[in-house]
N, C-alpha and C positions, 0 to 999 in steps of 0.2 A: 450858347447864349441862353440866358436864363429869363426864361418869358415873362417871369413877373417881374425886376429890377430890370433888367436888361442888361446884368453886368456876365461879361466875361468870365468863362471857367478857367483856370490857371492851373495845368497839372505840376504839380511837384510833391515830395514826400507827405506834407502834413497834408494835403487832400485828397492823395489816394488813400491816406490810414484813414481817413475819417471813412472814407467810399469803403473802405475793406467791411469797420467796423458797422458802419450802418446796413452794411448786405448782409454783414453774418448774422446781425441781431432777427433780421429782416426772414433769414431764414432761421434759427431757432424758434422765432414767432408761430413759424410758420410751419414745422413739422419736417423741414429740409437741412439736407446734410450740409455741416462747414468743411469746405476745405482746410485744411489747419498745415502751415509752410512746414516743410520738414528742413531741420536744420544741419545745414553746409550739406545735406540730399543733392541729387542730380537728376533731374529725369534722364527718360530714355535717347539713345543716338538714334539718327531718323533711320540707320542700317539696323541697329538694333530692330525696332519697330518693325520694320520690312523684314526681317528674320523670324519675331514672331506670329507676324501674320502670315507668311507663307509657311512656320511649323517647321523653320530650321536654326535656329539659334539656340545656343548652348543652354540658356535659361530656359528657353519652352522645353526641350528634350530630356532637362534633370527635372525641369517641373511635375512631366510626365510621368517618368522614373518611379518616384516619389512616391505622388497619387498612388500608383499599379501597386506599389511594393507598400503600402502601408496596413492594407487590409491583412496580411499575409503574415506580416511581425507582429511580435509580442510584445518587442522594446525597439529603443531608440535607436541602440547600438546593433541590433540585429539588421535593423535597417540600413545602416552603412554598411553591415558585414556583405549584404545583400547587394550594393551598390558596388562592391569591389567588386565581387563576381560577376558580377554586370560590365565591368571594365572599367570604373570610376578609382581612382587615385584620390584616397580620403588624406586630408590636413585639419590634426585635430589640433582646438587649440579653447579660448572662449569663445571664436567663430566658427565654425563645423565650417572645411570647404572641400567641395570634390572639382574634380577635374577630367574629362572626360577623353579616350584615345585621340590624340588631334589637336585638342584644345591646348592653347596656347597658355592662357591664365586660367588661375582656380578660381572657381564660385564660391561664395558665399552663401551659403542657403536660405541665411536670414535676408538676403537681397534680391530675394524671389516672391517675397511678399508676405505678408502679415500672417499666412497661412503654411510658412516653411521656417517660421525662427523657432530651435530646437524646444522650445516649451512649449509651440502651437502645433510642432510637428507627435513630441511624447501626449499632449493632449491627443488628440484625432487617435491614435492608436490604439490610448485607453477607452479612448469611443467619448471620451467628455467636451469634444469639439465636433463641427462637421465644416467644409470646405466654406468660403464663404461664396454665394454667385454673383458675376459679376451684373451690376444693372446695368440697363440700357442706358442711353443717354436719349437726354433730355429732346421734345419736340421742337425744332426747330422750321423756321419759315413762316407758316399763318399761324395769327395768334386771332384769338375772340376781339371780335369789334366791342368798342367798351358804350356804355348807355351813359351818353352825356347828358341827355337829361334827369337822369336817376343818378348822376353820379353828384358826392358830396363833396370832392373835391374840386370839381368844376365849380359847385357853388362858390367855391370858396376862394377860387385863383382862375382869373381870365387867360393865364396863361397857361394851366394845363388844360383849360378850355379849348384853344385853341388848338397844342398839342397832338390830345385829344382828335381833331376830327381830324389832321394830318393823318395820324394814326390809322382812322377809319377807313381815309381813303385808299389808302396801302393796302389796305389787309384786303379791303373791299374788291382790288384789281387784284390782288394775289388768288383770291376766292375765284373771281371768274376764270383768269389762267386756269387755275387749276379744276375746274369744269371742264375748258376748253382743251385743255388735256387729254383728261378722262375720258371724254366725249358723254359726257354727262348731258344731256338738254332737257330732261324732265326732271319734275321734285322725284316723281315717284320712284326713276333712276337711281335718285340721291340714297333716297328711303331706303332700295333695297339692295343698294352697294351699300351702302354701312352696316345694316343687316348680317349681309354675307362674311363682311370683313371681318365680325365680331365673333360671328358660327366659326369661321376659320381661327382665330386668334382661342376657342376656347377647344376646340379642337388640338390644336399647337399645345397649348395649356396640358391637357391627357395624357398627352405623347408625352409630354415633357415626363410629366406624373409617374405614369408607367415605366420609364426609361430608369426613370430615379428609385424608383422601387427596386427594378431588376438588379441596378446596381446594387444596393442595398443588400438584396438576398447574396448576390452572389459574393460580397465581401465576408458576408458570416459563411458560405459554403469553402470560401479560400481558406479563410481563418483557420476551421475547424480541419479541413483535411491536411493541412499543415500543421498544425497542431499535433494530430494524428499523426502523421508521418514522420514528425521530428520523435516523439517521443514514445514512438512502436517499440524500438528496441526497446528500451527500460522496462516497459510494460512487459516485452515477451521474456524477458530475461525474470524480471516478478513473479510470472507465472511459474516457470520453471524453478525459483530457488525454493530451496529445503526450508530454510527458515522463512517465511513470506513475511510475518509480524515484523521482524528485524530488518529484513528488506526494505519493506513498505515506507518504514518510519527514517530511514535515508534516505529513500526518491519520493516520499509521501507528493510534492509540488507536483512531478512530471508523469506520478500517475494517477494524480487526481483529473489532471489537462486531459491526460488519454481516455480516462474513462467518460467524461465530459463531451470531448470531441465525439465520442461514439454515441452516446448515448443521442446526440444533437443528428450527428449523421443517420442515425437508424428511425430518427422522428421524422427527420425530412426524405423518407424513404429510399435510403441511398443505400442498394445492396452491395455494390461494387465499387470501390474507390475511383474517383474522376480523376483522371490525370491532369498535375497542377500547371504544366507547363499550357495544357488546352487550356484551362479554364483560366488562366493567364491572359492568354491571348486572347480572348472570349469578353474579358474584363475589359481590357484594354481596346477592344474595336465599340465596345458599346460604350464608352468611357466617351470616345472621337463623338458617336453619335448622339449623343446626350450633348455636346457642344456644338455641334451643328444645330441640332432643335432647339436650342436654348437661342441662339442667332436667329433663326427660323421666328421664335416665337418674339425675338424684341422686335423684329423688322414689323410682325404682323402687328403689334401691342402698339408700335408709330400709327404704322398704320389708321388702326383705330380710332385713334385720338386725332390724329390728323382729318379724318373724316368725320368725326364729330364734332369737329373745330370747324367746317366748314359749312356742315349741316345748320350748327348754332349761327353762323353769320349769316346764310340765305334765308331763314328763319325771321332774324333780326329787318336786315333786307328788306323782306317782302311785309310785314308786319308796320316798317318806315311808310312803307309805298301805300300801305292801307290805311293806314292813319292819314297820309297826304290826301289821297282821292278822297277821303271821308270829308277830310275840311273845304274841299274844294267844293263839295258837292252842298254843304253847310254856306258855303260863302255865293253860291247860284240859286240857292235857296230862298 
């Protein structure tokens, strides 16, 4: 019901486009991302869903794949070659698909998302992309009580006036719940749970930092000792020929890579070559942990907000309550 006419909402096609278009405008305004419909798309199956959240479905497991194995190649195709030996059954065609021992249907890679279609996977390789992370979602439940008396659209419509302190009153009883939860009973409780929440969430933040760094080094340490190891032979076979000039100038690409690889390994003081299969495995567990902290730190980042969301309404609250007592005290006067 619409509080200023009093008429009737009526949903059908031409009023939810309008709704569509005045939310998108509403967030372009706004600094916030549009949904944009993908066309004849599907979203996910709710088993699907429950596959990748438990970290067993076909998709999280190539998605995994992928990631591990990309630091490690040089090209696109290397990467598939990589994924056979891995056990993956490649289907080349204009959609790259693998298919994994077990799996029933092929994958399509580009339907793993914006960060696996074969130009976003040959970018990241060449290093001119990086993974995209996923955001948190949006704070849900208590929202900021709104200042109807400061507000200009109250002035302006008795009906979101009214709205308006519905509004208040919700948020207002969701506030105290949520005290009464907490077992919050002091301000100064409030104060220094928010406090703590924030130390913890920047905290989380570090870890994150650090974790993403590690990854980092250690994809150029894959890089390069693979590098290394792929193209030691040609190198040692260089050294050895009679003519080197002549040599040189037919593998000049695989032994510019080698000398490069070393020169990189011996900066980062590496006297022994690391075995790739370790440091595989090594990538791949801090890869897991890097997604747990990234979890970690949206839960803690609600958090935050959430508690500052409630702080701002007892704030609001108590400030109403002063202002009341004041005039009361004005009107005994």
């Amino acid at each position: 019901m619409n509080f200023v006419d009093h008429h009737k909402y009526n949903s059908n096609k031409r009023s939810y486009y309008g709704i569509r278009n005045m939310s998108d405008k509403l967030c372009r305004e706004n600094g916030l991302s549009v949904v944009v419909p993908g066309k004849g798309s599907k979203g996910k199956s709710y088993a699907e869903y429950q596959a990748e959240k438990t970290g067993t479905s076909w998709k999280g497991k190539l998605k995994t794949a992928v990631d591990a194995l990309i630091p490690q190649v040089s090209s696109f195709e290397e990467l598939l070659q990589r994924l056979q030996v891995a056990g993956y059954e490649i289907k080349p065609g204009k959609y790259v698909s693998c298919r994994a021992p077990g799996q029933e249907r092929f994958t399509r890679l580009k339907t793993l998302g914006a960060d696996y279609t074969e130009e976003a996977i040959r970018e990241r390789i060449a290093g001119r992309r990086t993974k995209a992370a996923k955001a948190p979602r949006e704070q849900r439940g208590v929202s900021l009580l709104i200042d109807i008396e400061n507000s200009i659209k109250a002035a302006q419509s008795k009906g979101y006036e009214q709205w308006a302190k519905i509004h208040n009153l919700k948020q207002a009883a969701k506030t105290m719940n949520f005290l009464t939860e907490h077992k919050i009973e002091q301000y100064a409780d409030l104060v220094s749970r928010t406090l703590e929440m924030a130390a913890e969430s920047e905290q989380a933040a570090d870890a994150l930092k650090n974790a993403e760094k590690r990854l980092a080094d250690m994809a150029v340490l894959i890089k390069n000792v693979s590098t290394y190891q792929k193209t030691k032979p040609v190198y040692d076979a260089y050294r050895k020929a009679r003519n080197r000039e002549k040599y040189r100038a037919g593998q000049e690409q695989a032994i510019i890579l080698h000398e490069a690889a070393a020169r990189s390994l011996k900066a980062a003081g590496i006297a022994k070559l690391p075995n790739l299969a370790a440091l595989q495995s090594e990538y791949e567990a801090l890869q897991a942990q890097k997604e747990a902290l990234y979890a970690d730190y949206g839960k803690l980042k609600k958090k935050v907000r959430e508690y500052d969301i409630i702080k701002q309404n007892i704030d609001s609250i108590l400030q109403a309550d002063r202002q009341q007592e004041r005039e009361k005290g004005t009107e005994r006067g």
